[in-house]
N, C-alpha and C positions, 0 to 999 in steps of 0.2 A: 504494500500500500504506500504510494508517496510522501513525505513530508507535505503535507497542504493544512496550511492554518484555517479551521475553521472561524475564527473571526472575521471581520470584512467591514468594509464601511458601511453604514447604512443610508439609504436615502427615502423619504417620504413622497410620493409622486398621487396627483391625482389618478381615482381610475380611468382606466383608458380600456373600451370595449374590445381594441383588438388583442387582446392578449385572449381572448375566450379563443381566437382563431387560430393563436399561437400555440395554446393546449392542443388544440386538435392536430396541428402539423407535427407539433414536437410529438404527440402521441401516435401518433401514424408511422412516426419515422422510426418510435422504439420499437411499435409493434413488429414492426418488419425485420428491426437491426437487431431484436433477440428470440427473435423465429420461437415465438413459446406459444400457445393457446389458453395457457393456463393461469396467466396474469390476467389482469381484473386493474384499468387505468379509472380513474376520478383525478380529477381536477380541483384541486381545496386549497386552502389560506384565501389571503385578501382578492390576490386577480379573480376566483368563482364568485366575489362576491358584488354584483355588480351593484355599482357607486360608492364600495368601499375604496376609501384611501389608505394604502398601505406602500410598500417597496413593492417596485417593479420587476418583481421576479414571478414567475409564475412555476405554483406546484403542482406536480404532478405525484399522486398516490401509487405505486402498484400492490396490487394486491393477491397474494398466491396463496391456494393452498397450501398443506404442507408438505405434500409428497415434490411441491416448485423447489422447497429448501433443499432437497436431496442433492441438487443442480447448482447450490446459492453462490460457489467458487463462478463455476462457466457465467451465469449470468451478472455476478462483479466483473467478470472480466471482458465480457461483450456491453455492457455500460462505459467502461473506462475505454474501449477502443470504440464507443460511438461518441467520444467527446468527455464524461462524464469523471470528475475527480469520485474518490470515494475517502470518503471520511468515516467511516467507518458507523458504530450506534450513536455517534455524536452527541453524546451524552442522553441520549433518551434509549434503555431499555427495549431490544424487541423491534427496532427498524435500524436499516442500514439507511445512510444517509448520503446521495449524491449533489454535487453539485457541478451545474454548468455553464462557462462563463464566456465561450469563445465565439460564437455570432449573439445571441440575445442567452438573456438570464432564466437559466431554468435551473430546479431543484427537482430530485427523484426522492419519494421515500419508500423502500422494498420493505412492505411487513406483510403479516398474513391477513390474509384474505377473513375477514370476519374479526380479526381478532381486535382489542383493546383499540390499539393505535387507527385501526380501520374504522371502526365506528364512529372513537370518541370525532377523529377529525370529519366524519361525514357528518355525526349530529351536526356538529360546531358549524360548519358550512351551510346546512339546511336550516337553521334555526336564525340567523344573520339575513340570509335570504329572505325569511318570512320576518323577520323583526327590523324595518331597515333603523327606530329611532337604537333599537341594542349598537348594531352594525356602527351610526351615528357616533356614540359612543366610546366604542374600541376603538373608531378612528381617531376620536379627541386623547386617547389615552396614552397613542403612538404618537402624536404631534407632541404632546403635553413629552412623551419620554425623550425625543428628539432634542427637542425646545431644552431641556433639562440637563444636557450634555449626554445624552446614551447615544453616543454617533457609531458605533460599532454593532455587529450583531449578536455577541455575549452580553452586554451592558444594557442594550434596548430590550433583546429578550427578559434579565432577567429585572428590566423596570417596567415591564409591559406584563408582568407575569401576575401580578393580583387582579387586573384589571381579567384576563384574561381565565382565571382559573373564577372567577367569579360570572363572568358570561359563560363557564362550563356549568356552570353549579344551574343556571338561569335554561341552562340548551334542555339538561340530564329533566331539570322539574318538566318543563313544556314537551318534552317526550314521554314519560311519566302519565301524561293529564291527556295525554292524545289517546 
């Protein structure tokens, strides 16, 4: 795995609708460049959420069963030779963590298919969607960390992180009541 610093500058940009278009290209292009059928792509963080303000990066989920992990060496390694650093569980438990920076910004997260990490980020992205003053909100919360000197993406995560673990708590109840 290379030395690559997962920290990074961060930047707050409005949203911009074509990155939903970007997902699909960048997603077309893994689907192809890791010949698998058994990955499961979503598209989550700020760019699914449209008029949310966030960093102009756009994520991409994959999601595998777990007979995919049998494979998880081959498929780091067909990520890193379609462009993708790997940085390994990046300090989150249960996903591996790419990043890619050489024509536009995109992020991979490889977890399982249903699992923890699968969900919580789908609730979170569904519940934003349907709440746009919440969505409102976490935008104010990432400006406010910005504004505050969290100019990096260790420092902004973990100043954006009550805000964030509290719009969890807010997703977890409104799916709860559905």
């Amino acid at each position: 795995m290379p030395a690559v610093s997962l920290d990074e500058a961060v930047e707050i940009a409005d949203y911009d609708p074509h990155l939903a278009g970007r997902f699909r290209g960048e997603r077309d292009r893994l689907r192809l460049g890791l010949a698998t059928a058994t990955l499961r792509f979503e598209h989550i963080g700020s760019t699914a959420v449209p008029g949310l303000r966030g960093r102009p990066i756009v994520d991409l989920m994959l999601g595998g069963p777990p007979a995919a992990w049998t494979v998880l060496s081959e498929l780091r390694a067909r990520l890193i030779a379609l462009g993708y650093d790997d940085l390994g569980e990046a300090g989150v438990p249960g996903r591996i963590y790419f990043r890619g920076r050489a024509l536009r910004a995109f992020n991979v997260a490889l977890v399982e298919l249903d699992g923890t990490a699968w969900r919580e980020n789908i609730l979170l992205r569904d519940f934003l969607r349907a709440h746009p003053g919440e969505a409102a909100t976490y935008a104010e919360a990432k400006r406010a960390a910005v504004a505050g000197g969290a100019t990096t993406l260790l420092a902004y995560s973990a100043a954006k992180a009550p805000a964030l673990a509290a719009l969890t708590e807010k997703a977890r109840a409104w799916r709860a009541a559905r």
